[in-house]
C-alpha positions in Angstrom: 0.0 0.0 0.0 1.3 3.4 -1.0 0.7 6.2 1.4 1.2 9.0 -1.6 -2.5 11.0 -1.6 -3.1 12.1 -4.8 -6.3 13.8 -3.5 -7.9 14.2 -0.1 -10.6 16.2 1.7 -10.7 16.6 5.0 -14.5 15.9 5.7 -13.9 19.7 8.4 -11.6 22.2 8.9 -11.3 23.0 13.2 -12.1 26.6 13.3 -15.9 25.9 14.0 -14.1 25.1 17.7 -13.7 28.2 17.8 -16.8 29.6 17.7 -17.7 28.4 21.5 -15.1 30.4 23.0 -16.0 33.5 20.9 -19.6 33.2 21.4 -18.3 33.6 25.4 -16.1 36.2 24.8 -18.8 38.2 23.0 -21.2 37.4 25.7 -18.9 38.6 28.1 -17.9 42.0 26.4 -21.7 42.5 26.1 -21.9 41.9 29.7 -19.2 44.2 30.9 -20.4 47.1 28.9 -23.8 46.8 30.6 -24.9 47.6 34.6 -24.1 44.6 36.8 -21.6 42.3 37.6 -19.4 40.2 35.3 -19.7 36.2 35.5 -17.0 35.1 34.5 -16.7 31.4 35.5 -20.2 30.8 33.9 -19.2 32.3 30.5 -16.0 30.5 30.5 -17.8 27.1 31.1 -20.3 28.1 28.1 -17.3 28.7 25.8 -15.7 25.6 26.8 -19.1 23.5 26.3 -19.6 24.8 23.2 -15.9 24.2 22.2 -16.2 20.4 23.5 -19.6 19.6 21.4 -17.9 21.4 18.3 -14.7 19.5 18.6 -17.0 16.0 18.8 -18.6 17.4 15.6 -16.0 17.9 14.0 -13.8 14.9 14.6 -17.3 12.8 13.6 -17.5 14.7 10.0 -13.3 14.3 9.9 -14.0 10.4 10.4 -16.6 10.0 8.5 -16.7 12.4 5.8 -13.1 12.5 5.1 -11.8 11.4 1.5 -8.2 10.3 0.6 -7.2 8.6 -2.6 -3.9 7.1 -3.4 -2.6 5.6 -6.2 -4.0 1.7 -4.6 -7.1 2.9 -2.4 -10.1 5.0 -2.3 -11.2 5.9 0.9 -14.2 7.3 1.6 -15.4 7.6 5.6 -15.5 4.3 6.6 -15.5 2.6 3.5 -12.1 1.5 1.7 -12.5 0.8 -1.9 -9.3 -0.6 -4.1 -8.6 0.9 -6.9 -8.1 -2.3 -8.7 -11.8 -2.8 -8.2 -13.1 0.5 -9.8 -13.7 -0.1 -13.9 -15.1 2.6 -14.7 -15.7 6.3 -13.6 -17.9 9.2 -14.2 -20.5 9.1 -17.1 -21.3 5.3 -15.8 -25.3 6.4 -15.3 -26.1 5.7 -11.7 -29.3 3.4 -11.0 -31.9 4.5 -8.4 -30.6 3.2 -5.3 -27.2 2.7 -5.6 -25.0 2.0 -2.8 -23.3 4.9 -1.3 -19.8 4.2 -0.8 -18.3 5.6 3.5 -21.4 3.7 4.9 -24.2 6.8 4.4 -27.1 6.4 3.2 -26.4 9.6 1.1 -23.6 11.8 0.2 -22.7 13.3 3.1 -24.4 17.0 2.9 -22.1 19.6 0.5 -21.0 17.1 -1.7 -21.4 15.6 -5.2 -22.1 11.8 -6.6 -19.5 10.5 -8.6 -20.8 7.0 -10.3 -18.6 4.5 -10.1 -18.6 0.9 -12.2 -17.0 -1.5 -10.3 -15.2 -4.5 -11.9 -18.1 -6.9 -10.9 -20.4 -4.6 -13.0 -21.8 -2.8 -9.8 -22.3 0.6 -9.4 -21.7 2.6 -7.0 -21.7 5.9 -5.9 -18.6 8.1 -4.3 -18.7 11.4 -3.3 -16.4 14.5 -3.5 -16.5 18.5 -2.6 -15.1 18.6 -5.8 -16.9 15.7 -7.6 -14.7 16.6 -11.0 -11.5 17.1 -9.3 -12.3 13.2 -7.9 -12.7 12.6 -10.8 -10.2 13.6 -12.5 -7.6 12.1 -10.5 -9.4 8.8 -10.6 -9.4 8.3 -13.9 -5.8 7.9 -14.6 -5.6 5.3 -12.0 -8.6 3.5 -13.1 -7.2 3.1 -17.2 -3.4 2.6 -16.3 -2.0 -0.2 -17.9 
């Protein structure tokens, strides 16, 4: 197995983390600038809340909605699909129905199909940001000799 990555996408970037802590700090600010006291500890535990249930969103759509292909594997989420299997890509006409390769039972959300006619005669259906750039690097791979 080659560890090369000819394409990948990260299923989430981190900086929604961040928007816990600001949310806090904004909160905060608003409450200094007004009549009353300051609570501190309280906004500090809201920012670090919503900083731990962003950071548990994000690592799920990392996991699961990442994509990384090298020149022997496909991987999307969950799913790891050899490259040796795939036949044919792009304009393969996707039946109703067709699996969803990573496990979903959709592209995840933000993403486009890419059909993809596995050597059995199978189709299923991958997923990309940038369905053509997928594609793209796929189908060198797929007609090498």
């Amino acid at each position: 197995m080659t560890d090369h990555v000819l394409y990948a996408e990260p299923g989430s970037t981190w900086w929604p983390v961040a928007w816990g802590p600001a949310f806090a700090l904004v909160g905060l600010a608003v409450e200094g600038l007004t009549p009353g006291p300051v609570h501190l500890v309280p906004w500090t535990l809201v920012g670090m809340a919503l900083a731990a249930a962003a950071a548990l969103w994000v690592h799920g759509r990392r996991r699961l909605c990442s994509l990384r292909l090298t020149p022997d594997e496909l991987v999307q989420g969950r799913e790891r699909l050899e490259v040796s299997r795939i036949a044919e890509v792009g304009d393969v006409g996707a039946p109703i129905g067709a699996r969803v390769l990573g496990g979903g039972w959709t592209a995840p959300k933000g993403t486009g199909e890419v059909p993809i006619r596995l050597t059995g005669g199978d189709v299923v259906l991958g997923w990309a940001k940038e369905p053509a750039a997928l594609t793209e690097h796929l189908t060198p791979l797929v007609h090498r000799p």
